[in-house]
LODO-438806 format. One record per residue: x, y, z of N, C-alpha, C, O in turn; chain; residue number from 1. Coordinates in steps of 0.001 Angstrom, whole numbers, padded with zeros to 6 digits. Each point is the difference from the previous one (the first is absolute). Layout:
<pts>
@n_c1->X n_c2->Y n_c3->Z ca_c1->X ca_c2->Y ca_c3->Z c_c1->X c_c2->Y c_c3->Z o_c1->X o_c2->Y o_c3->Z c->A k->NUM
...
</pts>
This chain:
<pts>
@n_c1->005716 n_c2->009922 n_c3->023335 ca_c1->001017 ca_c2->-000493 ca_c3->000901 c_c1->001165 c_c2->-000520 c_c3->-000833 o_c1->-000322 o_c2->-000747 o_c3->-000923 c->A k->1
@n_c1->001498 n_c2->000984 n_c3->001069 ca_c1->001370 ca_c2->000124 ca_c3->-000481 c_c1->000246 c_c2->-001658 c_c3->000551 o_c1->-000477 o_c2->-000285 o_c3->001098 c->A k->2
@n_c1->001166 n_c2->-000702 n_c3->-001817 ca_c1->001206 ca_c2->-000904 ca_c3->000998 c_c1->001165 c_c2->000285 c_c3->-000528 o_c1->000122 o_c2->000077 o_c3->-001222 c->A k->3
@n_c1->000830 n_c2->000109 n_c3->002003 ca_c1->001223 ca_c2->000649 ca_c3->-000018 c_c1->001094 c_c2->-001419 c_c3->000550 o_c1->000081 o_c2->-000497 o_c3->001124 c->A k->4
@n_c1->000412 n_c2->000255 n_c3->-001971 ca_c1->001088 ca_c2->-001324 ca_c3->000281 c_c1->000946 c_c2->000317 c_c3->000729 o_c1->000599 o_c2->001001 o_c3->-000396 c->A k->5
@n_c1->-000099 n_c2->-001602 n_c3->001606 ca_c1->001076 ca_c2->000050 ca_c3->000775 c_c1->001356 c_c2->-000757 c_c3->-000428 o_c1->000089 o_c2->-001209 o_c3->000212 c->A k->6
@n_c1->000675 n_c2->001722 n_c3->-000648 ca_c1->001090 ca_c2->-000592 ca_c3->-000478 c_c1->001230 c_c2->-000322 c_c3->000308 o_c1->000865 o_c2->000243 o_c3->-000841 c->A k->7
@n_c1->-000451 n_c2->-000916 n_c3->002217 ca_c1->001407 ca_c2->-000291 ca_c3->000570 c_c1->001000 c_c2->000018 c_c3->-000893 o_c1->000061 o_c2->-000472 o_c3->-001136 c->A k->8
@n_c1->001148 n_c2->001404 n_c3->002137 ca_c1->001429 ca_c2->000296 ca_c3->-000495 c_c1->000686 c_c2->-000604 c_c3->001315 o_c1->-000286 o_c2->-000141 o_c3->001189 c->A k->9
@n_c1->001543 n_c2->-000190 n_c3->-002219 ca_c1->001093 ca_c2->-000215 ca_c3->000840 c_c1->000525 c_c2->001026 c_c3->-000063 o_c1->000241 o_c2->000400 o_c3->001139 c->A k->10
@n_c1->000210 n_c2->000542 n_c3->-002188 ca_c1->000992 ca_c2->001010 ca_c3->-000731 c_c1->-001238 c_c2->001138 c_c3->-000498 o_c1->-000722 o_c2->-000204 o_c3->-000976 c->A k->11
@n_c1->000639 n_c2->001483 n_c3->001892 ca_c1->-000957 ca_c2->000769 ca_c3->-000659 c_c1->000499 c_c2->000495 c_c3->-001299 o_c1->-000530 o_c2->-000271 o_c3->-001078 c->A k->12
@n_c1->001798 n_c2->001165 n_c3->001269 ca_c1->000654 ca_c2->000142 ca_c3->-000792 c_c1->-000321 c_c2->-000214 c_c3->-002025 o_c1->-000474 o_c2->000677 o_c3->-000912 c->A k->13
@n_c1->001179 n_c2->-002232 n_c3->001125 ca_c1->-000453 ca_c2->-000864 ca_c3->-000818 c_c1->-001007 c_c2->-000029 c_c3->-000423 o_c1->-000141 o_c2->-000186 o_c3->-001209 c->A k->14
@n_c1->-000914 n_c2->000356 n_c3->002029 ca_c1->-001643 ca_c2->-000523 ca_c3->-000174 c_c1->-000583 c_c2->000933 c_c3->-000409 o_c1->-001067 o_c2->-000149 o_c3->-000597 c->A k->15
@n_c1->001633 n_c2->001403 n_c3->000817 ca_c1->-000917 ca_c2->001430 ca_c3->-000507 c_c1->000956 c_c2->000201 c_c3->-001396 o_c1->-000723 o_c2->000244 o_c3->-000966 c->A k->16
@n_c1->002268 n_c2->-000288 n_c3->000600 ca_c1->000427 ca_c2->-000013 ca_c3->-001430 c_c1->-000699 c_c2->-001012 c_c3->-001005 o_c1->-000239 o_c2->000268 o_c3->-001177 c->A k->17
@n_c1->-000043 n_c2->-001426 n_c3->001783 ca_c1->-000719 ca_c2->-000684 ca_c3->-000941 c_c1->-001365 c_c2->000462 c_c3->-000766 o_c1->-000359 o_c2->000127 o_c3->-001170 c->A k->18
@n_c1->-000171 n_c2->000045 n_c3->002388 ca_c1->-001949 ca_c2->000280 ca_c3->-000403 c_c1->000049 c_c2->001416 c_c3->-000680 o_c1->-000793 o_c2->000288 o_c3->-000896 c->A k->19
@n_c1->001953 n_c2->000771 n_c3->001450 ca_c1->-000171 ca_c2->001494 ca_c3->-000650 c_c1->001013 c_c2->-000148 c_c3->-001442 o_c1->-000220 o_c2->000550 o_c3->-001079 c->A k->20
@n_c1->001250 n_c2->-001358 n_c3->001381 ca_c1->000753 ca_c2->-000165 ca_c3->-001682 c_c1->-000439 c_c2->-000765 c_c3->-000927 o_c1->000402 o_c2->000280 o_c3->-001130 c->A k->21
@n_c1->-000991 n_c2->-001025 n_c3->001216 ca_c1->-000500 ca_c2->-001044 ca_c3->-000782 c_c1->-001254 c_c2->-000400 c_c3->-000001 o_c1->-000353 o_c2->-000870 o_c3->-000796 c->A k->22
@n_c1->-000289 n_c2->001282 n_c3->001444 ca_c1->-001518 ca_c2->-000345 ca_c3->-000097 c_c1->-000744 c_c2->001346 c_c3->-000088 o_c1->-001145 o_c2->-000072 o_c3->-000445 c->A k->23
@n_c1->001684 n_c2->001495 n_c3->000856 ca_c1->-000478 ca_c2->000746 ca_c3->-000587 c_c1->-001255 c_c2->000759 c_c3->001670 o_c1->-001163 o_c2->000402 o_c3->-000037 c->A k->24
@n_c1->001690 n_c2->-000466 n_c3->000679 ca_c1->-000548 ca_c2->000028 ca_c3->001287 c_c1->000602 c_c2->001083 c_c3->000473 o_c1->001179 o_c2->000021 o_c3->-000351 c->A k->25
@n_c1->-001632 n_c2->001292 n_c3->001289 ca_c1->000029 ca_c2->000887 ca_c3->000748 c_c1->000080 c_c2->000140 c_c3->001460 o_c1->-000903 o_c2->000300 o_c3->000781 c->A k->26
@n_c1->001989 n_c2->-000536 n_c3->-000573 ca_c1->-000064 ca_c2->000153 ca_c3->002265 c_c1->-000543 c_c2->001000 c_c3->000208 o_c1->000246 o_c2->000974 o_c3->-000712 c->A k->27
@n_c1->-001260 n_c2->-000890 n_c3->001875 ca_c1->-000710 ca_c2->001297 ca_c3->000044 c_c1->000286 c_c2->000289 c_c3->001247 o_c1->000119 o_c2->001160 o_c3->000392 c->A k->28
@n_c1->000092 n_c2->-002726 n_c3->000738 ca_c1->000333 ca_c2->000502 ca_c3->000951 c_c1->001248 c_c2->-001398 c_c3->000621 o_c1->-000011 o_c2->-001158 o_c3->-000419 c->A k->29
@n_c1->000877 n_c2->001662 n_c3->001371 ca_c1->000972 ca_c2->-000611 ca_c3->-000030 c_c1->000165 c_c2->000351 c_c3->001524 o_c1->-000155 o_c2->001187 o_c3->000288 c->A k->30
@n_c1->000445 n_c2->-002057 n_c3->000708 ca_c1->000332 ca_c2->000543 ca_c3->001114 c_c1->001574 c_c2->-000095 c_c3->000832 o_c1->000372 o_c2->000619 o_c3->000997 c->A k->31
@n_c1->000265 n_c2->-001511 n_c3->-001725 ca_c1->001539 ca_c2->-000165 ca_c3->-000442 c_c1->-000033 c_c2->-000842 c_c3->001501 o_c1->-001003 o_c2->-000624 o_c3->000346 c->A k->32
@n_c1->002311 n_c2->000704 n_c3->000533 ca_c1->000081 ca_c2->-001102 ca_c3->001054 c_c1->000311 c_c2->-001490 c_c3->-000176 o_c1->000379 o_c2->-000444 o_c3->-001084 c->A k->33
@n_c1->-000515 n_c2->-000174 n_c3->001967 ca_c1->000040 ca_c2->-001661 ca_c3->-000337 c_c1->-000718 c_c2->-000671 c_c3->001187 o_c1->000719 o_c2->000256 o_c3->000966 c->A k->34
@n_c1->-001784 n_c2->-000992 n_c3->-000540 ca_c1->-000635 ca_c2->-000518 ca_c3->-001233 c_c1->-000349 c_c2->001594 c_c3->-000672 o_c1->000711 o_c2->000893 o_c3->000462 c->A k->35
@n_c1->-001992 n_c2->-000373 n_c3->-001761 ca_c1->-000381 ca_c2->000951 ca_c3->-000664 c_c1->-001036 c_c2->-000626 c_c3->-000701 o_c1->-000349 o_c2->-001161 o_c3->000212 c->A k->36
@n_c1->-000214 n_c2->002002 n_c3->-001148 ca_c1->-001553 ca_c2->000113 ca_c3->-000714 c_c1->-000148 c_c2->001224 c_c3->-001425 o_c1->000212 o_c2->001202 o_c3->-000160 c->A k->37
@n_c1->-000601 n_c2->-002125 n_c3->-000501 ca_c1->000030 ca_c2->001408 ca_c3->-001086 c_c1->-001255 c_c2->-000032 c_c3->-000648 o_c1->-000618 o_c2->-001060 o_c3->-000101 c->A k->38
@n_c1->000212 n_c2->002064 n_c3->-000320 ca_c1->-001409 ca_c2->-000045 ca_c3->-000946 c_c1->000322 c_c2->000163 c_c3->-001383 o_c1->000197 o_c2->001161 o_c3->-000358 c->A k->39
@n_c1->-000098 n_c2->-002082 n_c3->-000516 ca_c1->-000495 ca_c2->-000123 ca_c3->-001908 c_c1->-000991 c_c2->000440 c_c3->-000416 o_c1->-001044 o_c2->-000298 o_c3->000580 c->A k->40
@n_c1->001005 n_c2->001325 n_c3->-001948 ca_c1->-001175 ca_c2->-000188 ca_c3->-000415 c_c1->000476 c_c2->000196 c_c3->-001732 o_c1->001000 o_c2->000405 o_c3->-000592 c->A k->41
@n_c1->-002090 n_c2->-000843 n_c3->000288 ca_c1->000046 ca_c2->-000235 ca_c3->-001777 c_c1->-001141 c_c2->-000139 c_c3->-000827 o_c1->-000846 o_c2->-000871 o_c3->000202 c->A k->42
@n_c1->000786 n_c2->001715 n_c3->-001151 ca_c1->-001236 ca_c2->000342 ca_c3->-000351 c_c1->-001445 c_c2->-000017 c_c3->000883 o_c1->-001152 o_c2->-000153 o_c3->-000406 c->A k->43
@n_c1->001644 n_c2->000358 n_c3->001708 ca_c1->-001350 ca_c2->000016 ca_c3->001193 c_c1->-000204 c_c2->-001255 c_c3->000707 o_c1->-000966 o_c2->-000228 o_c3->000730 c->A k->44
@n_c1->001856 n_c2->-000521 n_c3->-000963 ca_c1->-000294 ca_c2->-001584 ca_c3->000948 c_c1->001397 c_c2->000664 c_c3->001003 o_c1->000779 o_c2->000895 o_c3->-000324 c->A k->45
@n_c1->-000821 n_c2->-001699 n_c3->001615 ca_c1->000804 ca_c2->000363 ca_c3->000336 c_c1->000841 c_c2->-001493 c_c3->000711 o_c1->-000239 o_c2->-001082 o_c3->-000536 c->A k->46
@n_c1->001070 n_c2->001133 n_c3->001577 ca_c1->000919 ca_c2->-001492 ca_c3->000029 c_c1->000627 c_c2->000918 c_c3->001573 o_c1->000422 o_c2->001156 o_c3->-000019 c->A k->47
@n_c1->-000525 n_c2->-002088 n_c3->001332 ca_c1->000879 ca_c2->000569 ca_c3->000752 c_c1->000932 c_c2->-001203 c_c3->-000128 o_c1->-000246 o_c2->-001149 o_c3->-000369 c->A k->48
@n_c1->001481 n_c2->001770 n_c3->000807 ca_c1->001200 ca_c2->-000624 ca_c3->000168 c_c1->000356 c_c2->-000327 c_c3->001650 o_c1->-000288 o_c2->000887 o_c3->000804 c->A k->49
@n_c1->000852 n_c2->-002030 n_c3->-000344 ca_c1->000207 ca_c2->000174 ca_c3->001637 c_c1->000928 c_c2->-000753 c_c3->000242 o_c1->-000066 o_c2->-001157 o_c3->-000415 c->A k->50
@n_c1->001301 n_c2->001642 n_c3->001227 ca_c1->000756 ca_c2->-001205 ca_c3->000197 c_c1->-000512 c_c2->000158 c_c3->001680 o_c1->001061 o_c2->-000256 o_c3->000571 c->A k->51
@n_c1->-001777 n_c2->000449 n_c3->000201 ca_c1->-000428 ca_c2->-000695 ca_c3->001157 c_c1->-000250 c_c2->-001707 c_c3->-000023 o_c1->-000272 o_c2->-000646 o_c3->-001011 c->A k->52
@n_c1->000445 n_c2->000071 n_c3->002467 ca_c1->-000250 ca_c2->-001242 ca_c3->-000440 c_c1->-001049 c_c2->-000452 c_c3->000177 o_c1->-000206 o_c2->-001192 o_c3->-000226 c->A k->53
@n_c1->-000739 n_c2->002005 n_c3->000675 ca_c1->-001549 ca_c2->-000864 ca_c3->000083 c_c1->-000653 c_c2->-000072 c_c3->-001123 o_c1->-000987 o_c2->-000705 o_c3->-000210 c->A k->54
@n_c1->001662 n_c2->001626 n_c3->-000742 ca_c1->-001022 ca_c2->000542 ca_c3->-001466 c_c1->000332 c_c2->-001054 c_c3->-001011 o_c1->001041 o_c2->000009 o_c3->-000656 c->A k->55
@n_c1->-001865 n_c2->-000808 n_c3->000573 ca_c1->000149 ca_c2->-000869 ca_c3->-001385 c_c1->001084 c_c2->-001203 c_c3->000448 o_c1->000536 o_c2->-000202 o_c3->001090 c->A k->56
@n_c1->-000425 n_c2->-000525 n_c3->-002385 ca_c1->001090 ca_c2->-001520 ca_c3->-000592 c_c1->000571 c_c2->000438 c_c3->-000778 o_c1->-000777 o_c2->000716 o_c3->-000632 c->A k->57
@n_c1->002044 n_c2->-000658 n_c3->000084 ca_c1->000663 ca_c2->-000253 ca_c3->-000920 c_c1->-000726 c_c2->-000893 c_c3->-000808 o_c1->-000534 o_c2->-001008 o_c3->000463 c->A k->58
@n_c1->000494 n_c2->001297 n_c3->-001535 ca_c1->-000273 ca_c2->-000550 ca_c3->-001401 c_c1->-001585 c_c2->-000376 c_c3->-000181 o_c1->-000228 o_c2->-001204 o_c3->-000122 c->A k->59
@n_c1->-001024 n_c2->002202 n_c3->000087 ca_c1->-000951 ca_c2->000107 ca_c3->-000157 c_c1->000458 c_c2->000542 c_c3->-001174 o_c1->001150 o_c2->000360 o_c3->-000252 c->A k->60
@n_c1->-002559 n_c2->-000311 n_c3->-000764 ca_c1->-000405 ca_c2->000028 ca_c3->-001445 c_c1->-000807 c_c2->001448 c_c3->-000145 o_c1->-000603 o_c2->000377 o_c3->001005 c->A k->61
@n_c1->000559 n_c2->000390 n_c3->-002097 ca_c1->-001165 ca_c2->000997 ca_c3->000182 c_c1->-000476 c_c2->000069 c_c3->-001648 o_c1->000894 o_c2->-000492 o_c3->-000690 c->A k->62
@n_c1->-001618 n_c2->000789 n_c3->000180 ca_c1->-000194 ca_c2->000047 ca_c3->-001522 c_c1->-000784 c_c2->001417 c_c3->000025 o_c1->-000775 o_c2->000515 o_c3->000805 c->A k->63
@n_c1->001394 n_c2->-000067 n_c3->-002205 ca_c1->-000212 ca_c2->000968 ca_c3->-000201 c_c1->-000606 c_c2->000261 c_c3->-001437 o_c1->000757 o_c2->-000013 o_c3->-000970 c->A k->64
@n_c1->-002009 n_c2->000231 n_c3->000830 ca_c1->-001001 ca_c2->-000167 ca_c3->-001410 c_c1->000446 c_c2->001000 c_c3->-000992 o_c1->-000511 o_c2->001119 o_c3->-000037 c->A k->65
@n_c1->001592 n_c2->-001548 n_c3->-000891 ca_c1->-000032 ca_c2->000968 ca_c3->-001098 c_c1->-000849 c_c2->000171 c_c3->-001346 o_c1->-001038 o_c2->-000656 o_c3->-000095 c->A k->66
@n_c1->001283 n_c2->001196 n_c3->-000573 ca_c1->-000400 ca_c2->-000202 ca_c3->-001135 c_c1->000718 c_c2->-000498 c_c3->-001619 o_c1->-000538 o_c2->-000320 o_c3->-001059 c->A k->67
@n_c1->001527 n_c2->000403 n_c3->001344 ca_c1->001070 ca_c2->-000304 ca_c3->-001193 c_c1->001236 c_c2->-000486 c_c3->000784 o_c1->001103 o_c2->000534 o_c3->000110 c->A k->68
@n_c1->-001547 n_c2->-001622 n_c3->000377 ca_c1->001315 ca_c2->-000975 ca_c3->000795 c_c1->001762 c_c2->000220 c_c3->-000864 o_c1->001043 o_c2->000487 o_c3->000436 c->A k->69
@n_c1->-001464 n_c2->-001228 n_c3->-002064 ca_c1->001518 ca_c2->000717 ca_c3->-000645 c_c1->000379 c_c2->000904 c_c3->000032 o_c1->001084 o_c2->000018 o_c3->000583 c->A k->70
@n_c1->-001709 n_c2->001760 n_c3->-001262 ca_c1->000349 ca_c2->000673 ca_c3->000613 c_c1->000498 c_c2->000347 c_c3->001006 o_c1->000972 o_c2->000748 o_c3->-000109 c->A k->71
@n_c1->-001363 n_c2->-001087 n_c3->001284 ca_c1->000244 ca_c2->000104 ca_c3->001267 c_c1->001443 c_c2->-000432 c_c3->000213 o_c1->000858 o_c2->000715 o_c3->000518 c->A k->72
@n_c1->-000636 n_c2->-002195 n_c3->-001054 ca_c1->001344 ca_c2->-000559 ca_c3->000502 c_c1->000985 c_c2->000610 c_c3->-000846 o_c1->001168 o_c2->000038 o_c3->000387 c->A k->73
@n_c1->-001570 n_c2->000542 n_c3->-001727 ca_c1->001333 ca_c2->000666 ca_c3->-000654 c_c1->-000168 c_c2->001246 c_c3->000624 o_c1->001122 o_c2->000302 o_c3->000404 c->A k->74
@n_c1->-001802 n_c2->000455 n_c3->-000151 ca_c1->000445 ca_c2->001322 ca_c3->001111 c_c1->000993 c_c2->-000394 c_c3->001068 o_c1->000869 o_c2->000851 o_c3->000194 c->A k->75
@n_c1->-000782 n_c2->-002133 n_c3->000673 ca_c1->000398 ca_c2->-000015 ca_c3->001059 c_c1->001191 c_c2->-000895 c_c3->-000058 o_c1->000781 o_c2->-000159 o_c3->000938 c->A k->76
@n_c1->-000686 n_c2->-000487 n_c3->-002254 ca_c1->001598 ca_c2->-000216 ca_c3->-000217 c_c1->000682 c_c2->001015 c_c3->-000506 o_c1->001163 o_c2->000272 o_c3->000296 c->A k->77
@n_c1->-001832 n_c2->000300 n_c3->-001044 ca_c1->000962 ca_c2->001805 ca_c3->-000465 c_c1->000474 c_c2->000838 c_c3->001057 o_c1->001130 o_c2->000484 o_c3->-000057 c->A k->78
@n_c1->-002026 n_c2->-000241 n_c3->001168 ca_c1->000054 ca_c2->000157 ca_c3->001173 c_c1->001625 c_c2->-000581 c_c3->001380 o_c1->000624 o_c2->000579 o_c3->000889 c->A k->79
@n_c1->-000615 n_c2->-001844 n_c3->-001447 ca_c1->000999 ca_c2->-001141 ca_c3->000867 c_c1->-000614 c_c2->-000647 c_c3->000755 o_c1->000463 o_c2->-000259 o_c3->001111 c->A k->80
@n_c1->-001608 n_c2->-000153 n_c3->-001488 ca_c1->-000230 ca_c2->-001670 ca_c3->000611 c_c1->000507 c_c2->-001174 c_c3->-000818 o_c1->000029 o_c2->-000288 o_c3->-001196 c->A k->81
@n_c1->000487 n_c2->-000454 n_c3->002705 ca_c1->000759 ca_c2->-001036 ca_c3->-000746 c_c1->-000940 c_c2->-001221 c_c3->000060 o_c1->-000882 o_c2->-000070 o_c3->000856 c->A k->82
@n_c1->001094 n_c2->-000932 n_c3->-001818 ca_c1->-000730 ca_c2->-001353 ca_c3->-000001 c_c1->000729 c_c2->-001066 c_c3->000742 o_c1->001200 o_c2->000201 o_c3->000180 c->A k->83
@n_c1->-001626 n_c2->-001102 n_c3->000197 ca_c1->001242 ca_c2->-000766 ca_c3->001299 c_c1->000558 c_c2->-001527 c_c3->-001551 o_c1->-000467 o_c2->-000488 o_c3->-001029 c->A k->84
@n_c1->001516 n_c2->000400 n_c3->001778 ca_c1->000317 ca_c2->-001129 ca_c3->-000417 c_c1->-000009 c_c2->-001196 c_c3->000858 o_c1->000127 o_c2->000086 o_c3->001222 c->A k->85
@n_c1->-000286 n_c2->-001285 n_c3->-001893 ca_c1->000131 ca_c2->-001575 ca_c3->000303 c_c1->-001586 c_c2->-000351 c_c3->-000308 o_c1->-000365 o_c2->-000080 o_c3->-001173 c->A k->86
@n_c1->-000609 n_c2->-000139 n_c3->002306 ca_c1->-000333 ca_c2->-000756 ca_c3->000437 c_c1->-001749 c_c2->000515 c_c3->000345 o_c1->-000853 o_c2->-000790 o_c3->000404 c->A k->87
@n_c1->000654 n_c2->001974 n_c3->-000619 ca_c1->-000857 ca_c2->000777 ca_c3->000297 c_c1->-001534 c_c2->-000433 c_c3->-000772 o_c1->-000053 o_c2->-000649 o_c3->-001044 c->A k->88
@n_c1->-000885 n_c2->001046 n_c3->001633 ca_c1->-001204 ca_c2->-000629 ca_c3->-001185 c_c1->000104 c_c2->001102 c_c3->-001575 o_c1->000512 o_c2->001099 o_c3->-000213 c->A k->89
@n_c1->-001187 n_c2->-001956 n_c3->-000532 ca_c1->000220 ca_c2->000590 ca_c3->-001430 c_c1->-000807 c_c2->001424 c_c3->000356 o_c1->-000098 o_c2->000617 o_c3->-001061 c->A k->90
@n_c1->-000507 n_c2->000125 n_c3->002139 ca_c1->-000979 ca_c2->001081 ca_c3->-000057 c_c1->000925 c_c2->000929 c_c3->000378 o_c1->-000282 o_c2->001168 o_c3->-000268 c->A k->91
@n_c1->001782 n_c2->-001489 n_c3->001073 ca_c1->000668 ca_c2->001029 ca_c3->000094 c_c1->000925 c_c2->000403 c_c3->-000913 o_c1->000881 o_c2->000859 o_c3->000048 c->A k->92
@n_c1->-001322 n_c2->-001827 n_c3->-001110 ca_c1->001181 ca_c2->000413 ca_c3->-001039 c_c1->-000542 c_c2->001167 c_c3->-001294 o_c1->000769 o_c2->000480 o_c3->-000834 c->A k->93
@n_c1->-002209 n_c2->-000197 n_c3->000918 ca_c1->-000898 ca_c2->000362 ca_c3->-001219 c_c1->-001795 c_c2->000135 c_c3->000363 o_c1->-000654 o_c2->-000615 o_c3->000842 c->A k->94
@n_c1->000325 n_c2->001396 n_c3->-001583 ca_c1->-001507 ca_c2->-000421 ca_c3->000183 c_c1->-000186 c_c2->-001181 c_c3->-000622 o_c1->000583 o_c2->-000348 o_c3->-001027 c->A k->95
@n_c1->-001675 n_c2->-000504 n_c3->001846 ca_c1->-000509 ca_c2->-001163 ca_c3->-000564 c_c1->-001277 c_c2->-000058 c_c3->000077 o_c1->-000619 o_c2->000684 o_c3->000815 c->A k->96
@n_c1->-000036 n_c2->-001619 n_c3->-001764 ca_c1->-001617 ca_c2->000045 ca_c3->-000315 c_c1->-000095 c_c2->-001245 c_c3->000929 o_c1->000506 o_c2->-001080 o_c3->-000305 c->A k->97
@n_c1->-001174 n_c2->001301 n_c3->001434 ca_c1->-000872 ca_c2->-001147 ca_c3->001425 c_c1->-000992 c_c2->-001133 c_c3->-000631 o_c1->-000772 o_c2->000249 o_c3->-000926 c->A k->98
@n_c1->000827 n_c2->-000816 n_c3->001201 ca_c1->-001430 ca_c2->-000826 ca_c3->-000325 c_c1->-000631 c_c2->000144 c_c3->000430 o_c1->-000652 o_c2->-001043 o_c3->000058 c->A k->99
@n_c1->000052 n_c2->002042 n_c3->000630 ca_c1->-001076 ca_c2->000722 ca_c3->000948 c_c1->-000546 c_c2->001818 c_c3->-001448 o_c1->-000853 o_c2->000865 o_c3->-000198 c->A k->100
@n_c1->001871 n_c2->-001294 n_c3->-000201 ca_c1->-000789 ca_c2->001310 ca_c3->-001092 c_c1->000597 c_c2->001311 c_c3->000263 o_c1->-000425 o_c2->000965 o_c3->-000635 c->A k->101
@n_c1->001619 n_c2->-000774 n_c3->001733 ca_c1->000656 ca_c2->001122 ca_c3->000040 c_c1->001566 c_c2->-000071 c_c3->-000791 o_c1->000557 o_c2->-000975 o_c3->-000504 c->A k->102
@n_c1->-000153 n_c2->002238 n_c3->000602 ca_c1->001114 ca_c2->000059 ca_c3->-000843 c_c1->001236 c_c2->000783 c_c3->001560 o_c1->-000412 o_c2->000898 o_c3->000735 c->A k->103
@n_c1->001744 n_c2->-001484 n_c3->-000603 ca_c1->000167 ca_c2->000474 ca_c3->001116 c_c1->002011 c_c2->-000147 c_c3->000312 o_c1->000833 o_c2->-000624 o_c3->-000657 c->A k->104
@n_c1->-000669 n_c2->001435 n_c3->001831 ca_c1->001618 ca_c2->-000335 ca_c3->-000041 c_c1->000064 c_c2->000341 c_c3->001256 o_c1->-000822 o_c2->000771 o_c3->000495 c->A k->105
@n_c1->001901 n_c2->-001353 n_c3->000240 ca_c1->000266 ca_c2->000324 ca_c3->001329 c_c1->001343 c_c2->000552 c_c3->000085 o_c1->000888 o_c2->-000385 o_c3->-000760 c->A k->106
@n_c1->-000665 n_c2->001454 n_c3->001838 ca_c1->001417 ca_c2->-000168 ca_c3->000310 c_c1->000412 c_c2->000271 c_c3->001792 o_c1->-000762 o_c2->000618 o_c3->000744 c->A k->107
@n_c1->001821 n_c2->-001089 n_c3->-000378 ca_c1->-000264 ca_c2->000119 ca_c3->001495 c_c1->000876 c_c2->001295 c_c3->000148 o_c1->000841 o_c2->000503 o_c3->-000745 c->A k->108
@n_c1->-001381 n_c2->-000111 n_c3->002078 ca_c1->000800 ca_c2->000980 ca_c3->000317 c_c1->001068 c_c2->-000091 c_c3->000796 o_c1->000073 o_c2->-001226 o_c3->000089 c->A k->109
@n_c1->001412 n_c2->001929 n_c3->000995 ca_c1->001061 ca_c2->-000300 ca_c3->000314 c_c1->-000017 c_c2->-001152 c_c3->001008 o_c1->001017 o_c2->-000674 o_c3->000158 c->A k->110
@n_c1->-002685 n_c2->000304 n_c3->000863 ca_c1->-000424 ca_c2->-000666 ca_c3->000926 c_c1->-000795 c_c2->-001610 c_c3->-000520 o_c1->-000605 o_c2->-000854 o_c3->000647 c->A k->111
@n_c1->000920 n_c2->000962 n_c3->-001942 ca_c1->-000793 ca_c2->-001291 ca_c3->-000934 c_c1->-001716 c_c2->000074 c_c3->000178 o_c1->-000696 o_c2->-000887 o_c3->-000496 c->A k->112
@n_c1->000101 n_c2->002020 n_c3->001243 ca_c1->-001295 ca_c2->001005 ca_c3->-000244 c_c1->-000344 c_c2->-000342 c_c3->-001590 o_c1->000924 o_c2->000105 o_c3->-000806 c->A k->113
@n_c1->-002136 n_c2->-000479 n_c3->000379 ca_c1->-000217 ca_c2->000121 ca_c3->-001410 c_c1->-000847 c_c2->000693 c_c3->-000513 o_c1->-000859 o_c2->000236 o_c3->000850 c->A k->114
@n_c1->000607 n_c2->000266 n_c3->-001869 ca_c1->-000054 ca_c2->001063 ca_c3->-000933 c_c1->-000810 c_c2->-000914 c_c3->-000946 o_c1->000727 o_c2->-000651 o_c3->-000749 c->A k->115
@n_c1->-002098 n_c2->000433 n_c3->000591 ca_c1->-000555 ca_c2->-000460 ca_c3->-001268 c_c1->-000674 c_c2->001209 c_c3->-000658 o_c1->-000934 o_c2->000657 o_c3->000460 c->A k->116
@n_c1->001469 n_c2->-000514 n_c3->-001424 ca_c1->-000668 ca_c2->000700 ca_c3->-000701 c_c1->-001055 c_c2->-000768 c_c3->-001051 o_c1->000482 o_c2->-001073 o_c3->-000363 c->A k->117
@n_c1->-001816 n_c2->001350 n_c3->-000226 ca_c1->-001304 ca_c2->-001167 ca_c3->000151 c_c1->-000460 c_c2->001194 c_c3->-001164 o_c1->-000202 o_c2->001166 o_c3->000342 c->A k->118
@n_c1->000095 n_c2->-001543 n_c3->-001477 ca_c1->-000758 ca_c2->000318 ca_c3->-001410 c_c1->-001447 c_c2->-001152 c_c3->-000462 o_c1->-000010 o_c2->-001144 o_c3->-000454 c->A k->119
@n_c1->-001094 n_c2->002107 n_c3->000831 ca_c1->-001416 ca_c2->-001200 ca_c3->-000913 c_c1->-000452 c_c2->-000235 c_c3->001507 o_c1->000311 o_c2->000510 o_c3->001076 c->A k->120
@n_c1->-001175 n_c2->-001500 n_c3->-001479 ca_c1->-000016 ca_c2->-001025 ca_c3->-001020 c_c1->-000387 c_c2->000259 c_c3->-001413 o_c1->-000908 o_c2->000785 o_c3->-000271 c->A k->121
@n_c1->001519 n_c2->-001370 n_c3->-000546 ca_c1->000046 ca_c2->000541 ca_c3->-001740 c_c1->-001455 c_c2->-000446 c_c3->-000140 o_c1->-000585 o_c2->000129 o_c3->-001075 c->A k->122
</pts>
């Protein structure tokens, strides 16, 4: 059995350039309109997208188990992910080592949706 994360948009648009430019994600299915719904997939996990309003909150979390967290984040700043400025926790700025024993970085997406990406525990 699959769980497949529901991921509220305001801006599909937006929300599908992000996950397919920068995170490396595939629309497979897209039904265009407004509200709309799209299907992600990436390396076989997959992510629906929805700007309906019953589907989801704005600004839920999802983590995603890699294996080489640095790697990962220098692919996806080469790519054009940006790191935020001011005020943000130190995890969106870099991978950081948890006191829980993982190694890890977040970044949000155009809806403040977050993106943990989750290395280990070492």
């Amino acid at each position: 059995m699959a769980i497949i994360p529901l991921v509220r948009c305001r801006d599909m648009a937006a929300s599908i350039a992000f996950y397919t430019q920068i995170l490396d994600f595939e629309c497979i299915e897209f039904d265009g309109g407004d509200p709309c719904f799209a299907v992600l997939i990436r390396r076989g996990d997959r992510i629906f997208l929805s700007s309906h309003s019953g589907d989801g909150e704005f600004g839920l979390a999802m983590v995603l188990p890699v294996d080489d967290v640095d790697a990962l984040f220098r692919e996806l700043l080469d790519r054009g992910m940006k790191t935020p400025e001011g005020t943000a926790s130190p995890v969106h700025f870099g991978p950081t080592d948890q006191t829980w024993g993982t190694r890890e970085f977040y970044l949000d997406d155009p809806d403040g949706n977050t993106v943990r990406f989750v290395q280990g525990p070492r």
